[in-house]
C-alpha positions as CSV (number, residue, x, y, z in Angstrom):
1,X,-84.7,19.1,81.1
2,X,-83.8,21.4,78.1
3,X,-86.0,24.3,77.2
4,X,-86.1,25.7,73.6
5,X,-86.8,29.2,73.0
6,X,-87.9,29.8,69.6
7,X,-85.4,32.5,67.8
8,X,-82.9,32.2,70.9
9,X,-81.2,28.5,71.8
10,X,-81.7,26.0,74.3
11,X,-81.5,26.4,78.3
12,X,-81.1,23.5,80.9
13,X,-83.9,23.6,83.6
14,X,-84.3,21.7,86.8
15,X,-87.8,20.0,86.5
16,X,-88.4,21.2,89.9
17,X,-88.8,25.0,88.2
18,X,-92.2,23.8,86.7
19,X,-94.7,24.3,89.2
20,X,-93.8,28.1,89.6
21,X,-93.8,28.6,86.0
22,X,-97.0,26.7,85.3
23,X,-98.5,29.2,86.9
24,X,-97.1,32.3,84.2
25,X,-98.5,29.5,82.0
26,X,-101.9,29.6,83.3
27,X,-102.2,33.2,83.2
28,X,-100.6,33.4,79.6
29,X,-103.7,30.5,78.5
30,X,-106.1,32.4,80.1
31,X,-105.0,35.9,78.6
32,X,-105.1,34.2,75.1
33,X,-108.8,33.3,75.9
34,X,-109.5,36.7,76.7
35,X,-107.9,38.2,73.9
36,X,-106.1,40.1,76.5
37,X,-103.2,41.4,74.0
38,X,-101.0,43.6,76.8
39,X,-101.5,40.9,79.3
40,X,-100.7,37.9,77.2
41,X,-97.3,39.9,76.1
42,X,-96.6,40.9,79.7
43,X,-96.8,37.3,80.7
44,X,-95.2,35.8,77.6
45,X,-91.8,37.8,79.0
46,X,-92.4,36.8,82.4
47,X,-92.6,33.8,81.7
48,X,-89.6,33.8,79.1
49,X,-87.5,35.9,81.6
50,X,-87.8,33.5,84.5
51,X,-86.9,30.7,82.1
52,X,-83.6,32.4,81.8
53,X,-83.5,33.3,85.3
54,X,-83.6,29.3,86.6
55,X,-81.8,28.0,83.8
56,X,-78.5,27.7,82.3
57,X,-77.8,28.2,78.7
58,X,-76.3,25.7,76.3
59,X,-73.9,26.7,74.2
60,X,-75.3,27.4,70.1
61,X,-73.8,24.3,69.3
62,X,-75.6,21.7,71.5
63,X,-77.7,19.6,69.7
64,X,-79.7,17.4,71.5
65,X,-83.9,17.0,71.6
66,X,-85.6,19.7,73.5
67,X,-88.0,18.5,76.4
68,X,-90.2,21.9,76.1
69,X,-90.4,24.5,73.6
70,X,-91.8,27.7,74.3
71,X,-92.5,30.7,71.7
72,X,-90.4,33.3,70.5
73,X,-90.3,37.0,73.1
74,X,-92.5,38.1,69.8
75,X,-95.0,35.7,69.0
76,X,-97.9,37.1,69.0
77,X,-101.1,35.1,70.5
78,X,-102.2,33.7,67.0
79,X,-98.5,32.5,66.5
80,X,-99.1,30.6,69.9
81,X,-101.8,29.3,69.2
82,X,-100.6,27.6,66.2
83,X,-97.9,26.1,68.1
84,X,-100.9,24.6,70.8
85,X,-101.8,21.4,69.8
86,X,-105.0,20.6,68.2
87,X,-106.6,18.4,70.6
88,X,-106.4,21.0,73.2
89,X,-103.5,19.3,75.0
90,X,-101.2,22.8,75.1
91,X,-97.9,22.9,73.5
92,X,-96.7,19.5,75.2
93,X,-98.6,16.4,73.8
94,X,-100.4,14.4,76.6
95,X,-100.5,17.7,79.0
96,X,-103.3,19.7,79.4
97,X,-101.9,22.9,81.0
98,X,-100.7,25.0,77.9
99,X,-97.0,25.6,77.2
100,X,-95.8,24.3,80.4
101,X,-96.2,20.2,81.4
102,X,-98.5,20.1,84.7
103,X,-96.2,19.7,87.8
């Protein structure tokens, strides 16, 4: 699957890399809730960082549809939760785990 990262470029990830970071999702959803500002931007790089980790990159000139696309390494909770959608479904439409499709 290919990953967007707002503000950086795409990455290739192995769909098998979801469950584990489903989890950083949770945790990043739940920080939100709780208004937990350090925590939320702790996870946020987690999350971002192990994206990077299990991926590979795509060069700046592949242009092809992104599967997932997370937030910039600066968003800042508000800015996420714009990018949520509004029926409560998370970032991916017709999931209902946050930023990360359910595995």
């Amino acid at each position: 699957m290919i990953v967007r990262i707002m503000g950086e470029g795409q990455v290739a990830l192995a769909e098998s890399h979801l469950a584990e970071l489903d989890k950083l999702d949770e945790e990043l959803l739940a920080e939100m809730d709780n208004g937990d500002g350090p925590g939320f931007r702790r996870t946020l790089t987690a999350l971002l960082n192990r994206v990077h980790e299990l991926g590979e990159p795509l060069p700046d000139d592949f242009l092809e549809p992104s599967d997932l696309i997370l937030p910039s390494p600066d968003a800042t909770i508000e800015e996420v939760r714009e990018l949520l959608s509004d029926d409560g479904d998370g970032l991916i439409p017709g999931t209902d785990d946050g930023l990360i499709p359910g595995a």
